[in-house]
Every structure is written in structure tokens, then in C-alpha cells.
N, CA, C and O atoms as a Tripos MOL2 file, in Angstrom:
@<TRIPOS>MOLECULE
protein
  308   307    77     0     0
PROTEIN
NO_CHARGES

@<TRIPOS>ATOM
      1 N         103.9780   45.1520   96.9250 N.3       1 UNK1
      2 CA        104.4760   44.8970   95.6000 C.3       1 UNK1
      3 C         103.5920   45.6360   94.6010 C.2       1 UNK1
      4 O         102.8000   45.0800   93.8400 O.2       1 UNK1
      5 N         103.8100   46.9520   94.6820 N.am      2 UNK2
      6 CA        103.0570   47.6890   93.5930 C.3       2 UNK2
      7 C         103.9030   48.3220   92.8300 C.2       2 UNK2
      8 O         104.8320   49.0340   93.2120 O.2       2 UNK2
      9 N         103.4150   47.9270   91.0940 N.am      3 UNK3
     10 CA        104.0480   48.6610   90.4330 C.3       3 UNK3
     11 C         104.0250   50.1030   89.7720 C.2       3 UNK3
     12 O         102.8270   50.2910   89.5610 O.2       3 UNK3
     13 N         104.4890   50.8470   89.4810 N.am      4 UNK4
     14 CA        103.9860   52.0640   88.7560 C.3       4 UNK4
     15 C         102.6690   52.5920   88.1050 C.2       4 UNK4
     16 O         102.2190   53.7280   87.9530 O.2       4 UNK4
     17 N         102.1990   51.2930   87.7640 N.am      5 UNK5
     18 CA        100.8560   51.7550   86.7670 C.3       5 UNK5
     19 C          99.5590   50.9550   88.3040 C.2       5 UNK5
     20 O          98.3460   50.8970   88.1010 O.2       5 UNK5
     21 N          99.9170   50.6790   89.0600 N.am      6 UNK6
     22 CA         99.0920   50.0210   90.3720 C.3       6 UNK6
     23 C          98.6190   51.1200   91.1970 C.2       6 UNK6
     24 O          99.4520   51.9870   91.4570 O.2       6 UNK6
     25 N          97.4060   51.2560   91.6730 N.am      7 UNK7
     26 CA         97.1680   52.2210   92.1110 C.3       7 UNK7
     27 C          96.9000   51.3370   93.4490 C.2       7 UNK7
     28 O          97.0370   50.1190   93.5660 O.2       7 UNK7
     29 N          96.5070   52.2210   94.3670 N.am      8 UNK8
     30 CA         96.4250   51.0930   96.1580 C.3       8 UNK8
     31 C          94.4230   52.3820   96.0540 C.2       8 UNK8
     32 O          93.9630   53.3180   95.3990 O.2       8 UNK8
     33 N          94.1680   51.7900   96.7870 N.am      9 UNK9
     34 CA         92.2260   52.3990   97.4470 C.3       9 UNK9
     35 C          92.1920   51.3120   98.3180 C.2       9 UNK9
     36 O          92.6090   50.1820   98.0600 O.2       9 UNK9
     37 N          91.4220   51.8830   99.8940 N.am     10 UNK10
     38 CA         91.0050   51.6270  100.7490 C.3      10 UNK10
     39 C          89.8050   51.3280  100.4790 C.2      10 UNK10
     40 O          89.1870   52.2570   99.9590 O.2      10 UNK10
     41 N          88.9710   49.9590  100.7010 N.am     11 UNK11
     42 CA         87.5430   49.6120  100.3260 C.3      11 UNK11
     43 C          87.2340   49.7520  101.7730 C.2      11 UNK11
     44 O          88.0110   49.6940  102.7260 O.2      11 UNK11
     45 N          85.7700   49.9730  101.7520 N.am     12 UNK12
     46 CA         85.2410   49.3870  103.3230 C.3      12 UNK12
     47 C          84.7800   48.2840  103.4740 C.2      12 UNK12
     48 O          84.3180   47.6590  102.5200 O.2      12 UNK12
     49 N          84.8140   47.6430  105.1250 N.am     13 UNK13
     50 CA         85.3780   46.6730  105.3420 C.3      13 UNK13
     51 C          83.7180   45.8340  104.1870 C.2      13 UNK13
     52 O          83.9910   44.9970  103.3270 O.2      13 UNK13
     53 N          82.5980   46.1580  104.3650 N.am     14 UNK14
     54 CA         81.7000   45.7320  104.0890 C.3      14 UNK14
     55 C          81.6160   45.4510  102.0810 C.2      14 UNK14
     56 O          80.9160   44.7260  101.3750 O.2      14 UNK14
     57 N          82.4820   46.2370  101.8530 N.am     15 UNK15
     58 CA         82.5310   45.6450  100.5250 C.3      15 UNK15
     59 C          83.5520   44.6190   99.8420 C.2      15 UNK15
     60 O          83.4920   44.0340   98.7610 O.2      15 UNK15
     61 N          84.7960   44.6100  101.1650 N.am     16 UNK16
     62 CA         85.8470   43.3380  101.7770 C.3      16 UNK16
     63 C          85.2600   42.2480  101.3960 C.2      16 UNK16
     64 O          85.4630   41.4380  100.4910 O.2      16 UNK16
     65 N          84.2210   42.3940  102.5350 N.am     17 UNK17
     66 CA         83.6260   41.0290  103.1360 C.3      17 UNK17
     67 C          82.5520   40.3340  101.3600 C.2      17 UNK17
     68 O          82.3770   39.2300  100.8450 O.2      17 UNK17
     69 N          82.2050   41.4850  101.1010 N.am     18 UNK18
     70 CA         81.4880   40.8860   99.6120 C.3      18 UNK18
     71 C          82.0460   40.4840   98.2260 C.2      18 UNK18
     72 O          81.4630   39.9390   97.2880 O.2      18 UNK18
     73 N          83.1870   40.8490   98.3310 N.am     19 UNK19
     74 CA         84.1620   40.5820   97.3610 C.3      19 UNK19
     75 C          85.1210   38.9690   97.6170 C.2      19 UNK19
     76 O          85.3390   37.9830   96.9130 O.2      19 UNK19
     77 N          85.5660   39.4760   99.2830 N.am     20 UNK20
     78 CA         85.7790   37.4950   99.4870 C.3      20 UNK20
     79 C          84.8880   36.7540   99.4720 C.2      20 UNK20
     80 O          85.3750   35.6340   99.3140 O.2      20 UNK20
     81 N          83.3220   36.6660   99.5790 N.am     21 UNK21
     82 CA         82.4050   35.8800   99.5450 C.3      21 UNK21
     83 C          82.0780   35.2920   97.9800 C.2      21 UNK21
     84 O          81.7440   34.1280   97.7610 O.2      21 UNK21
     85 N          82.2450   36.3430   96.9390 N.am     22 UNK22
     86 CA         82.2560   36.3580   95.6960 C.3      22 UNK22
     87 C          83.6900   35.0700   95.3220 C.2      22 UNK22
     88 O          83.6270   33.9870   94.7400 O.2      22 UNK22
     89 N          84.7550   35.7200   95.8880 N.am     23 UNK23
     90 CA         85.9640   34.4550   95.5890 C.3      23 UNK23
     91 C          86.0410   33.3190   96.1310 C.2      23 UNK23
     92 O          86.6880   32.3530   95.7250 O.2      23 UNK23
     93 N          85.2540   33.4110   97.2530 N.am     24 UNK24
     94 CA         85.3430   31.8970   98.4650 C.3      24 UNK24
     95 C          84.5740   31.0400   97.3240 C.2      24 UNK24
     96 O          85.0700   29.9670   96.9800 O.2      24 UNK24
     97 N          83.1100   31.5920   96.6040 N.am     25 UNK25
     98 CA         82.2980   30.6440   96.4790 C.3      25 UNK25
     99 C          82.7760   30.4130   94.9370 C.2      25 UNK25
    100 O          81.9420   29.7190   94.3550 O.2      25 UNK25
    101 N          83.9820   30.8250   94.0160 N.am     26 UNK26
    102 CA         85.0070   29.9790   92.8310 C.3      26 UNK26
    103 C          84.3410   31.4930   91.8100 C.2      26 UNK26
    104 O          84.7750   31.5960   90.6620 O.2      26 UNK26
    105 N          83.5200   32.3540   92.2210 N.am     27 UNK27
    106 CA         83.0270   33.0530   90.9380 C.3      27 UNK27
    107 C          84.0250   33.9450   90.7830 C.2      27 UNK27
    108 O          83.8170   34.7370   89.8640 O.2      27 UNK27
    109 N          84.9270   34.0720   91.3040 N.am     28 UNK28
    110 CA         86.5880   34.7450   90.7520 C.3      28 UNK28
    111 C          87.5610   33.9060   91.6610 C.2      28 UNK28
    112 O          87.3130   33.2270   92.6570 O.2      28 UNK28
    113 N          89.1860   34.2580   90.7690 N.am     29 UNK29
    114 CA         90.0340   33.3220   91.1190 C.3      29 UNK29
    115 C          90.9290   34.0580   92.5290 C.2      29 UNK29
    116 O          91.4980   33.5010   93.4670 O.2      29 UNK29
    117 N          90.7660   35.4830   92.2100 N.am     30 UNK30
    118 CA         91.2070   36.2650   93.4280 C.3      30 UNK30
    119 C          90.9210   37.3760   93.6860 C.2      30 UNK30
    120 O          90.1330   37.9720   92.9520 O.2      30 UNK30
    121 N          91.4680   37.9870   94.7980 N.am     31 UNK31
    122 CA         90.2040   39.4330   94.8020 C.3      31 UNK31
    123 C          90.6010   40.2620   93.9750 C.2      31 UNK31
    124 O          89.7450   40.8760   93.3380 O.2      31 UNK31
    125 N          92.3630   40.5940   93.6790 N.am     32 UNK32
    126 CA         92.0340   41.3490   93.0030 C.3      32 UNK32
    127 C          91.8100   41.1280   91.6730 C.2      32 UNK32
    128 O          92.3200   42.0170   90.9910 O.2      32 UNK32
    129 N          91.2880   40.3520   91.0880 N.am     33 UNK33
    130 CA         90.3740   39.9290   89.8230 C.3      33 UNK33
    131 C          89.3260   40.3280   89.8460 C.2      33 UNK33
    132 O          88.7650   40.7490   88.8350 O.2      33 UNK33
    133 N          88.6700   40.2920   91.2710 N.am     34 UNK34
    134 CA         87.0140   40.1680   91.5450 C.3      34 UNK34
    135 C          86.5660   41.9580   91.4160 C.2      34 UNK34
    136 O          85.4760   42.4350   91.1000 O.2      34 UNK34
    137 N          87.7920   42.6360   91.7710 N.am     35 UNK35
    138 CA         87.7150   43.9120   91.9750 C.3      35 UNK35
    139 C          87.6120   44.7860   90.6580 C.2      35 UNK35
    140 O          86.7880   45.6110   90.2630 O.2      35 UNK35
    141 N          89.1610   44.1020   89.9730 N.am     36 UNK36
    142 CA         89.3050   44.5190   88.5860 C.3      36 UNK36
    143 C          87.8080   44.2040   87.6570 C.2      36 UNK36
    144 O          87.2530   45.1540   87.1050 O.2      36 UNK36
    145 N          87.3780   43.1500   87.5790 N.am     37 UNK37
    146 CA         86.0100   42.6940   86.9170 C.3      37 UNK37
    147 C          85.1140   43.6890   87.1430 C.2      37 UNK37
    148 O          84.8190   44.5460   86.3110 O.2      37 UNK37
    149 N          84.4850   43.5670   88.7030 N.am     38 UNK38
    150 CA         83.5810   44.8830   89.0450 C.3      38 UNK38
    151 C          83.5380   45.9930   88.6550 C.2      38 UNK38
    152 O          82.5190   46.5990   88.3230 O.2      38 UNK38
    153 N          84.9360   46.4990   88.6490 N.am     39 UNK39
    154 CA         85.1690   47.5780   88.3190 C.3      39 UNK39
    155 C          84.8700   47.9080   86.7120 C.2      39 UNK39
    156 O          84.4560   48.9890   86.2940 O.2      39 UNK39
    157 N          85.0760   47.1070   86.1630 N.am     40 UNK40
    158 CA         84.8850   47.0740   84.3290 C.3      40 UNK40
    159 C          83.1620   47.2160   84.2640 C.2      40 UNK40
    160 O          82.5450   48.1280   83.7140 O.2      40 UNK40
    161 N          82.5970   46.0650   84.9750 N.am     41 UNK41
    162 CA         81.5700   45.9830   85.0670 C.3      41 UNK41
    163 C          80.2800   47.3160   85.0570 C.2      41 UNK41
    164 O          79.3620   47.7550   84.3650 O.2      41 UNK41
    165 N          80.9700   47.5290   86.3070 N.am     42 UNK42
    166 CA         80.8960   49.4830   86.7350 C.3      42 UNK42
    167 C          80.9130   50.5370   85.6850 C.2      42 UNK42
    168 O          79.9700   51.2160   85.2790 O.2      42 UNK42
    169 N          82.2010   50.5440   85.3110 N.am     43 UNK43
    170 CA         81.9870   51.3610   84.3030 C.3      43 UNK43
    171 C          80.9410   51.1000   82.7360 C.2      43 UNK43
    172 O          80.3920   51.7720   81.8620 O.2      43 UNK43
    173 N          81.1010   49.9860   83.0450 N.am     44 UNK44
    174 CA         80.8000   49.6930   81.1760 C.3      44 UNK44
    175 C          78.8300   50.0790   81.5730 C.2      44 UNK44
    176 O          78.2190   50.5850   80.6320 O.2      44 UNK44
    177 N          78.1330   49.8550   82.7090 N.am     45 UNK45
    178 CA         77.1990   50.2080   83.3020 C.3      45 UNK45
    179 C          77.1090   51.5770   82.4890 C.2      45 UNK45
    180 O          76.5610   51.7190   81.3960 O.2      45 UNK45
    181 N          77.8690   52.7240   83.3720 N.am     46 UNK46
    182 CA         77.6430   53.6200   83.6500 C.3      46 UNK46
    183 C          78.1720   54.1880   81.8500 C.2      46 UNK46
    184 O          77.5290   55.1120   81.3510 O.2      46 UNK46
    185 N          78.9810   53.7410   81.2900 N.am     47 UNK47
    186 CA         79.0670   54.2990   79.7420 C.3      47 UNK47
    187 C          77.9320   53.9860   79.0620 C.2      47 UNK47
    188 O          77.6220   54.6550   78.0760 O.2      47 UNK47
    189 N          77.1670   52.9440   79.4840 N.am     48 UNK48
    190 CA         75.8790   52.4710   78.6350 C.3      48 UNK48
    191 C          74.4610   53.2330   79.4550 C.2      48 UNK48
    192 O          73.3220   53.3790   79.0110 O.2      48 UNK48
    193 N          74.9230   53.5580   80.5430 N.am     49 UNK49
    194 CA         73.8050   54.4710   80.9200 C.3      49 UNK49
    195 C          73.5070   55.7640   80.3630 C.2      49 UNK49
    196 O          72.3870   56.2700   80.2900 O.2      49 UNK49
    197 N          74.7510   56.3280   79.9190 N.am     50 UNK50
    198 CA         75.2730   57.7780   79.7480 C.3      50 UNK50
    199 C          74.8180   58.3520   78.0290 C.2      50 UNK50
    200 O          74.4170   59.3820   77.4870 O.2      50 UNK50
    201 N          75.2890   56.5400   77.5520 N.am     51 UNK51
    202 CA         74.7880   56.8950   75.9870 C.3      51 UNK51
    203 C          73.2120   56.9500   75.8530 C.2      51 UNK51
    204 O          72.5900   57.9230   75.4250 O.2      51 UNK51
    205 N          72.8000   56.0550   76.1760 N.am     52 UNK52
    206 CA         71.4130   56.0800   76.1390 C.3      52 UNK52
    207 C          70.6180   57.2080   76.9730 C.2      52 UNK52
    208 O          69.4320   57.4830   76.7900 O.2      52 UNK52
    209 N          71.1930   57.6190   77.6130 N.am     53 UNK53
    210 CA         70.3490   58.8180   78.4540 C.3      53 UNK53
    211 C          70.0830   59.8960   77.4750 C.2      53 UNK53
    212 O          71.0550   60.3960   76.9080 O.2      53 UNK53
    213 N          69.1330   60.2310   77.2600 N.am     54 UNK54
    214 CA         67.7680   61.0920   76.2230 C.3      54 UNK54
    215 C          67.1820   62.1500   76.8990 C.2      54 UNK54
    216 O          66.1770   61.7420   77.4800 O.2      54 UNK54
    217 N          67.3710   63.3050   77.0710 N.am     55 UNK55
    218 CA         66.6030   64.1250   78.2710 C.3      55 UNK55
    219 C          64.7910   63.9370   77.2660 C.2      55 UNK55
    220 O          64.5400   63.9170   76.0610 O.2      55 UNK55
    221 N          64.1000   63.8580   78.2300 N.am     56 UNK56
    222 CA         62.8020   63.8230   77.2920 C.3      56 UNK56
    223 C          62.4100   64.9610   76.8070 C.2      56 UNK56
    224 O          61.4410   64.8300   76.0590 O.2      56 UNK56
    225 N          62.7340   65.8970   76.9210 N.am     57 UNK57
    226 CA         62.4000   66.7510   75.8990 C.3      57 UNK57
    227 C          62.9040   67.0320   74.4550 C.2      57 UNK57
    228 O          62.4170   67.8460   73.6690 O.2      57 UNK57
    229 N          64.2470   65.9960   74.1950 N.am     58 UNK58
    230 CA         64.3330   65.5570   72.9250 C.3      58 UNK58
    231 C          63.8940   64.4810   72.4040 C.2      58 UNK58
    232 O          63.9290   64.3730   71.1790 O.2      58 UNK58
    233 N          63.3030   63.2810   73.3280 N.am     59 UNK59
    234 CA         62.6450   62.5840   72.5670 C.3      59 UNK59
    235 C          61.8050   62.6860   71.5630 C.2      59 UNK59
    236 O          60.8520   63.4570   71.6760 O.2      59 UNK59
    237 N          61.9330   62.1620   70.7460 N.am     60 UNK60
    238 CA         60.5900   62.5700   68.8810 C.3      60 UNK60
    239 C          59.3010   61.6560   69.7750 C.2      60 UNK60
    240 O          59.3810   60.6980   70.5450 O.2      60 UNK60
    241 N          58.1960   62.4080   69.2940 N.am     61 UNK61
    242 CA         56.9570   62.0970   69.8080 C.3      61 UNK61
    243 C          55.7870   62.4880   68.3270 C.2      61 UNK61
    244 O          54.9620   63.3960   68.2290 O.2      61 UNK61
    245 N          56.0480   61.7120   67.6270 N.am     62 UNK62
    246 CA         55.4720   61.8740   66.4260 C.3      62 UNK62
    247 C          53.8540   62.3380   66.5820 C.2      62 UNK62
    248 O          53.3120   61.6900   67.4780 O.2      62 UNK62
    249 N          53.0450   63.2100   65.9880 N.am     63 UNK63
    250 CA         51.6620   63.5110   66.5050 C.3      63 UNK63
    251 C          50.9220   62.6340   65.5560 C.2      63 UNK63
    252 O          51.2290   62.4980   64.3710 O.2      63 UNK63
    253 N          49.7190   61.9280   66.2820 N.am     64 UNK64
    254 CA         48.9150   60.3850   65.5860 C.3      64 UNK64
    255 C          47.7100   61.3430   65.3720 C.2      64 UNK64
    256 O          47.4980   62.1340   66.2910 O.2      64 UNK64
    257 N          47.0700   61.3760   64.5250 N.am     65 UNK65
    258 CA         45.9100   62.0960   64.2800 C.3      65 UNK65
    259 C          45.0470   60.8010   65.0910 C.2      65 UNK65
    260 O          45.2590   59.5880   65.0680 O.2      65 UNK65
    261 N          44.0900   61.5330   65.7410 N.am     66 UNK66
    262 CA         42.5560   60.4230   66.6100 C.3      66 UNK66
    263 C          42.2650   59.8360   65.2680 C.2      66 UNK66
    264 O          42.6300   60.5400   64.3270 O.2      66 UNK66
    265 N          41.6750   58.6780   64.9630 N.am     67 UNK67
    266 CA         40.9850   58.1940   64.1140 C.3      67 UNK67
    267 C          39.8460   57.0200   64.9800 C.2      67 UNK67
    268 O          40.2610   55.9230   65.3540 O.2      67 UNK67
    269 N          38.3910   57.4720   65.2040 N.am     68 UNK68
    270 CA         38.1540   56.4860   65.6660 C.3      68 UNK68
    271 C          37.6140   55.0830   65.4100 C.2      68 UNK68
    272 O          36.6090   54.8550   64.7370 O.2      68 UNK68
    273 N          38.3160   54.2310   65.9630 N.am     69 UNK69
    274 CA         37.8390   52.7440   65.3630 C.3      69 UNK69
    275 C          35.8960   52.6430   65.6450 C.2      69 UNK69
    276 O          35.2030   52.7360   66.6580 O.2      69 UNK69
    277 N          35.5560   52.3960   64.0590 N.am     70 UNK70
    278 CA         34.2010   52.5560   63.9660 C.3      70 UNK70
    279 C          33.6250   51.2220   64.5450 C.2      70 UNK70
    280 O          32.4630   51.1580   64.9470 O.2      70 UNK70
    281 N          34.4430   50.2140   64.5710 N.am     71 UNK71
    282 CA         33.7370   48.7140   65.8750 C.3      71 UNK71
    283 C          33.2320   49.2920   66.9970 C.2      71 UNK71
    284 O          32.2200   48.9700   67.6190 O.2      71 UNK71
    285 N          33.9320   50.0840   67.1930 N.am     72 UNK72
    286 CA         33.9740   50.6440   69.0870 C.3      72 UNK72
    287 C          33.1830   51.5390   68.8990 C.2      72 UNK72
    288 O          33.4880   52.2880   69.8270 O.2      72 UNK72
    289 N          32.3560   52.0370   68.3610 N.am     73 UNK73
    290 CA         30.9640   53.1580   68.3430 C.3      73 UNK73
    291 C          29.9580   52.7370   69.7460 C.2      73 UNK73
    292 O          28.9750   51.9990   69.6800 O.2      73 UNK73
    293 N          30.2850   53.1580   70.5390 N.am     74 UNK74
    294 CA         28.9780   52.7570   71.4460 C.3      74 UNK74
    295 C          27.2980   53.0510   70.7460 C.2      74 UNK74
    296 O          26.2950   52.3370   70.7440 O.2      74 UNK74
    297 N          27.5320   54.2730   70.2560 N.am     75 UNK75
    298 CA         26.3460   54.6040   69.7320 C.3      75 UNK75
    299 C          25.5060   53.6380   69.1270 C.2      75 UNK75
    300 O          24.3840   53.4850   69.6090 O.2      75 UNK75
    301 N          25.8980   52.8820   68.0440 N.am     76 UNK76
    302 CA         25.4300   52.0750   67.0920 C.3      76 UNK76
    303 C          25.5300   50.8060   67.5910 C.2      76 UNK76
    304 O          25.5990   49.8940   66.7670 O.2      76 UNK76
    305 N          25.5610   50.4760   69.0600 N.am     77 UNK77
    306 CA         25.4420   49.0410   69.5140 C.3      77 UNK77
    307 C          24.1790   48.6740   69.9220 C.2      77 UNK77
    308 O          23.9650   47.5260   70.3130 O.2      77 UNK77
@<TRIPOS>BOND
     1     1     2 1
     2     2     3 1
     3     3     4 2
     4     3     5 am
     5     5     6 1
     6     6     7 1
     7     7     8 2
     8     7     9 am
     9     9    10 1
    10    10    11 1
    11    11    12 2
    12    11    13 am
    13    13    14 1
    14    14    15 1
    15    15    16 2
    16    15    17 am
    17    17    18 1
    18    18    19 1
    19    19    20 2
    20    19    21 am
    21    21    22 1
    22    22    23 1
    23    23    24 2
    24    23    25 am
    25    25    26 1
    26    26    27 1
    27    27    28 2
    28    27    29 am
    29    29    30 1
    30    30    31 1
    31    31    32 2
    32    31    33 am
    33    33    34 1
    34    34    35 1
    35    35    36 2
    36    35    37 am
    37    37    38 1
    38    38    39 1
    39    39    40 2
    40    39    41 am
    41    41    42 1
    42    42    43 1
    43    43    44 2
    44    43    45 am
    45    45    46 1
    46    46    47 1
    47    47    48 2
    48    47    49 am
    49    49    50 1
    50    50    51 1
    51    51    52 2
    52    51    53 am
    53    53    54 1
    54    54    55 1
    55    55    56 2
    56    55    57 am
    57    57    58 1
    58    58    59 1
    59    59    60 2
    60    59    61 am
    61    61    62 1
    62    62    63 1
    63    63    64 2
    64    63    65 am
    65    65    66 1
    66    66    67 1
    67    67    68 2
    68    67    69 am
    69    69    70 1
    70    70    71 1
    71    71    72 2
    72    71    73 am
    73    73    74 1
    74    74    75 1
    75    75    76 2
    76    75    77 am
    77    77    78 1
    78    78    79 1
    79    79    80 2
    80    79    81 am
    81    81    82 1
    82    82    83 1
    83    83    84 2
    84    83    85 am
    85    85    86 1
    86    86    87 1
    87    87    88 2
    88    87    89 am
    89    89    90 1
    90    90    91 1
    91    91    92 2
    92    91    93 am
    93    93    94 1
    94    94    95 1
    95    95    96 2
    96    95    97 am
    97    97    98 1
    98    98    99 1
    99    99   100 2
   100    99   101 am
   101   101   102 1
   102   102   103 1
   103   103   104 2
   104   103   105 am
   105   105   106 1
   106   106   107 1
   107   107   108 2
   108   107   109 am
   109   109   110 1
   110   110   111 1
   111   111   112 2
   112   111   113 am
   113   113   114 1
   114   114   115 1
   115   115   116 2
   116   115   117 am
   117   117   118 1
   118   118   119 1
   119   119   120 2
   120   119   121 am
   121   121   122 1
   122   122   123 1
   123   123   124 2
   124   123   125 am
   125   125   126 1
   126   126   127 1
   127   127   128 2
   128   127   129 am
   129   129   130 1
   130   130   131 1
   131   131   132 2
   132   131   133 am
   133   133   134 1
   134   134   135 1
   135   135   136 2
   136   135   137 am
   137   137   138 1
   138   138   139 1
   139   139   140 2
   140   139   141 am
   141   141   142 1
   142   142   143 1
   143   143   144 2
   144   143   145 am
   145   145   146 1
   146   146   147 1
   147   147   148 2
   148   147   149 am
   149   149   150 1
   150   150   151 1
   151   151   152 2
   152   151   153 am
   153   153   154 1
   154   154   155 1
   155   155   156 2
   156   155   157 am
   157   157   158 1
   158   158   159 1
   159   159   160 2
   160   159   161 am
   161   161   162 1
   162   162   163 1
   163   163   164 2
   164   163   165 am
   165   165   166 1
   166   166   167 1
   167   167   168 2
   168   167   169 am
   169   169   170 1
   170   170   171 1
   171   171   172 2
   172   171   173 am
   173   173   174 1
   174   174   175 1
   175   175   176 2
   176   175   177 am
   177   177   178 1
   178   178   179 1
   179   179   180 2
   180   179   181 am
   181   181   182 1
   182   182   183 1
   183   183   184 2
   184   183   185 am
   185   185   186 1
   186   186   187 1
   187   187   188 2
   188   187   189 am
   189   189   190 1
   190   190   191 1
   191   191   192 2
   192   191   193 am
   193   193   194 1
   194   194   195 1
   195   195   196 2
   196   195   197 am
   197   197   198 1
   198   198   199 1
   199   199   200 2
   200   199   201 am
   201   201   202 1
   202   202   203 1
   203   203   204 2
   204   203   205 am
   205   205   206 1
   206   206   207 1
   207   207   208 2
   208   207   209 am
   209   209   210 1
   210   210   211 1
   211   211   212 2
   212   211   213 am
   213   213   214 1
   214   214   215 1
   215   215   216 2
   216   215   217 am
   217   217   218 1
   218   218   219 1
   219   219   220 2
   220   219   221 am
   221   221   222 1
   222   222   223 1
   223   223   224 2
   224   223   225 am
   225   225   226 1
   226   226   227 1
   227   227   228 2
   228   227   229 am
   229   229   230 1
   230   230   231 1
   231   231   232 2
   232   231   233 am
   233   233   234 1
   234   234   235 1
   235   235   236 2
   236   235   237 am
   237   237   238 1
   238   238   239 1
   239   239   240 2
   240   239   241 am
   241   241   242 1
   242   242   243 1
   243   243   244 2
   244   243   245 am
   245   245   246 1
   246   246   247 1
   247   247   248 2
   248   247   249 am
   249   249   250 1
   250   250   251 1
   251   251   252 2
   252   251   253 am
   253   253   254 1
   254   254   255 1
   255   255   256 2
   256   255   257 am
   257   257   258 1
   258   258   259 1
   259   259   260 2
   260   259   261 am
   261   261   262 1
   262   262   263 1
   263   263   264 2
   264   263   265 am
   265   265   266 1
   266   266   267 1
   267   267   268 2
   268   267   269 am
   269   269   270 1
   270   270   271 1
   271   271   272 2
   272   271   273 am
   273   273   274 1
   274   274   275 1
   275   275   276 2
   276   275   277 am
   277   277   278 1
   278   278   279 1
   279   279   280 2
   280   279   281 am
   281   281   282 1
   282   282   283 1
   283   283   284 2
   284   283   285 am
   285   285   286 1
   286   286   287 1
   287   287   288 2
   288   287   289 am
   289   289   290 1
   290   290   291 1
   291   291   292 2
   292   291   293 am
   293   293   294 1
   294   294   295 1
   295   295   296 2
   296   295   297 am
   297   297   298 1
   298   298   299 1
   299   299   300 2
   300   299   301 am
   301   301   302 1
   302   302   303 1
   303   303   304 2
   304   303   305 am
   305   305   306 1
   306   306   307 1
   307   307   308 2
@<TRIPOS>SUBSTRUCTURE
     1 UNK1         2 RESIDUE 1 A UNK
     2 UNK2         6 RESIDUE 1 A UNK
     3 UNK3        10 RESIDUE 1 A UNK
     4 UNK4        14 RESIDUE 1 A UNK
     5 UNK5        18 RESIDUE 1 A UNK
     6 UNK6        22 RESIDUE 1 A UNK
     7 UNK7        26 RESIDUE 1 A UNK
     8 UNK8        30 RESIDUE 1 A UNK
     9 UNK9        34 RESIDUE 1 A UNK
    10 UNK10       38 RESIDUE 1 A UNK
    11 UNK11       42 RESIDUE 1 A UNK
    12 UNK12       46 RESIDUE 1 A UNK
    13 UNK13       50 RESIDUE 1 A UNK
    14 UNK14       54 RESIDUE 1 A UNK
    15 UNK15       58 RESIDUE 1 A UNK
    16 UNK16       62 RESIDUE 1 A UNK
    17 UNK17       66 RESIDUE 1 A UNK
    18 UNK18       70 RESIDUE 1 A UNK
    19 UNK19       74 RESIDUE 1 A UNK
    20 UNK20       78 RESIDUE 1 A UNK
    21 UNK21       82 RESIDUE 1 A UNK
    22 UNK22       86 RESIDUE 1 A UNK
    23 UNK23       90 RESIDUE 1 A UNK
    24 UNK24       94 RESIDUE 1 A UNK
    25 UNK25       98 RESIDUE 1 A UNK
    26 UNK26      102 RESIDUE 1 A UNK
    27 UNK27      106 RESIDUE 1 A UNK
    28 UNK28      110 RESIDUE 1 A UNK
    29 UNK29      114 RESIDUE 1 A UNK
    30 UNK30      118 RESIDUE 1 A UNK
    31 UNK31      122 RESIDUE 1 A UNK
    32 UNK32      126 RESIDUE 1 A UNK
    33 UNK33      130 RESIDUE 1 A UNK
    34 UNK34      134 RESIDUE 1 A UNK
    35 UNK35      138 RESIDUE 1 A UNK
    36 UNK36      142 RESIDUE 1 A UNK
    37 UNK37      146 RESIDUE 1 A UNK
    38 UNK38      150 RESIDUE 1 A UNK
    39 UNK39      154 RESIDUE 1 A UNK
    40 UNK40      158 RESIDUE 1 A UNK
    41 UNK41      162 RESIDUE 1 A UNK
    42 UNK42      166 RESIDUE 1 A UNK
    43 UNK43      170 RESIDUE 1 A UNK
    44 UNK44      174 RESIDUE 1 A UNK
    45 UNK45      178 RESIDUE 1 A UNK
    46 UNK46      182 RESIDUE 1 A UNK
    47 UNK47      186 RESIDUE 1 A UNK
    48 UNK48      190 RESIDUE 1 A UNK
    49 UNK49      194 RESIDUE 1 A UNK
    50 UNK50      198 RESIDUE 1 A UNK
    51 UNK51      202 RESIDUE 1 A UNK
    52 UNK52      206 RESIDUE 1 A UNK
    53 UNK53      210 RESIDUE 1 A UNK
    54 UNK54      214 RESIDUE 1 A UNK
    55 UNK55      218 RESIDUE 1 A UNK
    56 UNK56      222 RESIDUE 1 A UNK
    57 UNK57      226 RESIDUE 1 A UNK
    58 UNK58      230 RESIDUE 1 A UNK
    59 UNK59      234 RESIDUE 1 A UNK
    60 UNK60      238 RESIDUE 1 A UNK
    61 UNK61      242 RESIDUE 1 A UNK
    62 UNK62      246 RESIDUE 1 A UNK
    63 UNK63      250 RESIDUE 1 A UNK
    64 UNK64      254 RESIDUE 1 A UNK
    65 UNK65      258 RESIDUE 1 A UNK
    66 UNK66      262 RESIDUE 1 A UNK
    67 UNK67      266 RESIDUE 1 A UNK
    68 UNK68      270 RESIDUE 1 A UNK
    69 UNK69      274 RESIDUE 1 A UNK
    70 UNK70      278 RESIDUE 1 A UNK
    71 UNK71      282 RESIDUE 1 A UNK
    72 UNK72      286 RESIDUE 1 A UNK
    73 UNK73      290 RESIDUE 1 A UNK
    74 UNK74      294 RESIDUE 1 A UNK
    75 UNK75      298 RESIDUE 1 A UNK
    76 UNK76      302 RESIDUE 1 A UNK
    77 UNK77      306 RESIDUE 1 A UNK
């Protein structure tokens, strides 16, 4: 019973077995809920990884001039 906008994917069996364990124990109502969720989950991950990713060589690295704290003088202890 698939409709037009339904797509079908073969999972393996091992991610089967983790997805009914997820519904057996009530934290979704069916798998394919549990799948659809993940899947959102997944992405929304990977869009929030993507924005925030900064190559470091554009990070701003403002330059601090040394100033040294005159408490910490070993000299004068």
C-alpha cells in the first residue's frame, strides 16, 4: 500500500532489529514513525552540523597584546 509520494528502502536487518526495540519499549507508536522521526532527526543533525562548520582558517582570532600580570613577577617574590 504505497502511495505516490511513498518511497520503499531496504534497511539492514540490524537497524530492523533497533528500530522495533525502540517501538516495543512505547518510545514510538510504529516503525514507520520511528523511521520517519530518525530520519528528521538525521537530517536536522546534519543541517546544524553544516551551518556551523567554520573551516579554521576563517575563524577571527583577534591578536591580545602580552601584558604581564605584575602579581606573578617571580622576580620580586
Amino acid at each position: 500500500m504505497i502511495d505516490s509520494t511513498m518511497k520503499t528502502i531496504n534497511l539492514p536487518s540490524d537497524l530492523e532489529e533497533e528500530i522495533e526495540l525502540l517501538v516495543s519499549s512505547g518510545m514510538f507508536h510504529s516503525f514507520q514513525a520511528a523511521v520517519e522521526e530518525l530520519i528528521r532527526i538525521g537530517l536536522a543533525s546534519i543541517r546544524r552540523g553544516v551551518s556551523r562548520s567554520i573551516p579554521p582558517e576563517q575563524i577571527p582570532h583577534p591578536e591580545k597584546p602580552f601584558i604581564p600580570d605584575p602579581s606573578r613577577d617571580i622576580l620580586k617574590m
